[in-house]
C-alpha positions as CSV (number, residue, x, y, z in Angstrom):
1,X,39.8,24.3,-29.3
2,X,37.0,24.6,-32.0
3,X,37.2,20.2,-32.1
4,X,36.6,20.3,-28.1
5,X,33.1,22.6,-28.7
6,X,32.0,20.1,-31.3
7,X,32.4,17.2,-29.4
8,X,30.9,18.9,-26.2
9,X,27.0,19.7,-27.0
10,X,26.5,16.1,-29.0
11,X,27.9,14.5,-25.7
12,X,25.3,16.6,-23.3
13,X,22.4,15.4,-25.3
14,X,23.5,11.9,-25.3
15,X,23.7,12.4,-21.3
16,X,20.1,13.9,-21.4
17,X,18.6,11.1,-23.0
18,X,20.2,8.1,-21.7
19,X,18.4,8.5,-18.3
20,X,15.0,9.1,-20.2
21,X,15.5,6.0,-22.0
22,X,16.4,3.9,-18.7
23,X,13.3,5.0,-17.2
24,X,11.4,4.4,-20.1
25,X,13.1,0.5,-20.4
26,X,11.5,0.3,-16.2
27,X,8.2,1.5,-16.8
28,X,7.1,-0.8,-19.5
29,X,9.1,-3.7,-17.3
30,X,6.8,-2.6,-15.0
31,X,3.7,-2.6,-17.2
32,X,4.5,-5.8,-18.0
33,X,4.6,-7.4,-14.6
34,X,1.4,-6.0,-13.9
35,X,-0.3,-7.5,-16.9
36,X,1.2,-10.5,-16.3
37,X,-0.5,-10.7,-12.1
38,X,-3.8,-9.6,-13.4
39,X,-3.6,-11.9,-16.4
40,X,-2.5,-15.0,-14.0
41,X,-5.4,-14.3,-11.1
42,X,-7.2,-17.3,-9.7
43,X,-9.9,-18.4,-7.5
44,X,-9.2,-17.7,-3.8
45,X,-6.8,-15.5,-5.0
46,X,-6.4,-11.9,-2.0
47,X,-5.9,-9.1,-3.8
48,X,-5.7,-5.5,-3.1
49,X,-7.4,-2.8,-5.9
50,X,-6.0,0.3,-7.0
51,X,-8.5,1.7,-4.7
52,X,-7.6,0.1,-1.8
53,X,-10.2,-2.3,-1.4
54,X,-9.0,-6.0,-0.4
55,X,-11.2,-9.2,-1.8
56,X,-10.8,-12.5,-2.6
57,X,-11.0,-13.7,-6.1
58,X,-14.2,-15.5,-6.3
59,X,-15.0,-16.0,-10.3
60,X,-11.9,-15.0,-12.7
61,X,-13.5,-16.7,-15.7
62,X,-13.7,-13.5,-17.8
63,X,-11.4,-11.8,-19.9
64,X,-11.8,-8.1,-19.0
65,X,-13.2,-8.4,-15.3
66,X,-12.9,-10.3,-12.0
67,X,-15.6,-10.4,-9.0
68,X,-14.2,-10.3,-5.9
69,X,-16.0,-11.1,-2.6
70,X,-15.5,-8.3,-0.7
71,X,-17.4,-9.7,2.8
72,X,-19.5,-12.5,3.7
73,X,-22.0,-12.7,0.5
74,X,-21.0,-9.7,-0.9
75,X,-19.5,-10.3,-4.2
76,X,-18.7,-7.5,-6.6
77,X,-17.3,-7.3,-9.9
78,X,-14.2,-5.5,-10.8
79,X,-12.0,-4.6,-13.9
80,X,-8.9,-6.7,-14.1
81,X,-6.9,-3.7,-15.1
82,X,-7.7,-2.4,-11.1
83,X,-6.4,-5.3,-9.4
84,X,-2.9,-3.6,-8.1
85,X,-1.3,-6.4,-6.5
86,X,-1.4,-10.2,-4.7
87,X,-2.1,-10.5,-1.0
88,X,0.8,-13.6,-0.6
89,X,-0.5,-14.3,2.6
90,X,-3.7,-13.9,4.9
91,X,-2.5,-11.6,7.3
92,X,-1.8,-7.9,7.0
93,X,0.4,-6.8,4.4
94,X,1.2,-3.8,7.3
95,X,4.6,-4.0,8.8
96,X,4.0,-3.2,12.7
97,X,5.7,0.0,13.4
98,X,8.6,0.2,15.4
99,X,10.9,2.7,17.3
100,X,14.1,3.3,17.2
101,X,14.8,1.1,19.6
102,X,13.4,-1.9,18.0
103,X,10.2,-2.2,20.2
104,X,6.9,-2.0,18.9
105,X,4.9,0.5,18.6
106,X,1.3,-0.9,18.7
107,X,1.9,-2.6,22.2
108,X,2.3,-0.9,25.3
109,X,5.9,-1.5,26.8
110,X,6.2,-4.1,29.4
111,X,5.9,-2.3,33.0
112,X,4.3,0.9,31.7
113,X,1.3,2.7,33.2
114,X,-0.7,3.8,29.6
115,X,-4.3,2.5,29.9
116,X,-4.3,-0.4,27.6
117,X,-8.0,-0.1,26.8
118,X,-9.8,3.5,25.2
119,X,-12.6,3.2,27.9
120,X,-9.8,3.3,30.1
121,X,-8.5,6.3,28.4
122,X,-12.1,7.7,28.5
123,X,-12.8,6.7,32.1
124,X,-9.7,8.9,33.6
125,X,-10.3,12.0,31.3
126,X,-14.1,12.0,32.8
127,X,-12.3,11.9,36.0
128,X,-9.7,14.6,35.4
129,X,-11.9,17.2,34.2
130,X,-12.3,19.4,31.1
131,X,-10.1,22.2,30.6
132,X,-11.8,24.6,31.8
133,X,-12.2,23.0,35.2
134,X,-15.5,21.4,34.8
135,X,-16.4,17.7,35.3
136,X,-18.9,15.6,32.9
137,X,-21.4,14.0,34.1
């Protein structure tokens, strides 16, 4: 019985730490891929920020930073270290969101009576009334 205790608590710290070690193994894997994109960024190159903003690579001759034309003319210049990830193609990155029944939900459904435009929406809440009964004019 006194064997079975002994073998028991170096066992539990070996379970502790073999999950701490995994994770540590995946986060500088993932350190490295991410040195690796910024490292490998080109002219004409989309990329997204760590702050969201979406540009395309315009001048990535510098070691530490990359300018990125952010609209028409407008050209600023970032760290490479906050360039989060590769646009791989023009569009939106966004999946369209869909119900569960497979149908988009950004579209009206075919046959249905929403107002497909916001003035529409506007035009028949002026036309309903307020709340409290009254009607803008």
């Amino acid at each position: 019985m006194e064997s079975l205790g002994g073998l028991l608590f170096p066992l539990l710290i070996l379970l502790l730490f073999i999950p701490i070690f995994l994770s540590g193994r995946k986060q500088r894997r993932q350190a490295q891929q991410m040195q690796q994109l910024q490292r490998s960024l080109e002219v004409g190159d989309v990329v997204t920020t760590t702050s969201g903003l979406r540009g395309t690579v315009v001048d990535s001759s510098y070691e530490d930073t990359v300018d990125l034309e952010i609209a028409d003319g407008v050209v600023t210049t970032w760290l490479r270290a906050a360039v989060r990830d590769k646009v791989v193609d023009g569009g939106s990155d966004v999946a369209p969101a869909v119900g569960s029944d497979g149908a988009s939900l950004d579209t009206p459904a075919a046959g249905s009576t929403a107002p497909a435009a916001p003035a529409a929406r506007a035009e028949a809440a002026d036309q309903a009334g307020d709340a409290n009964g009254t009607h803008r004019p």
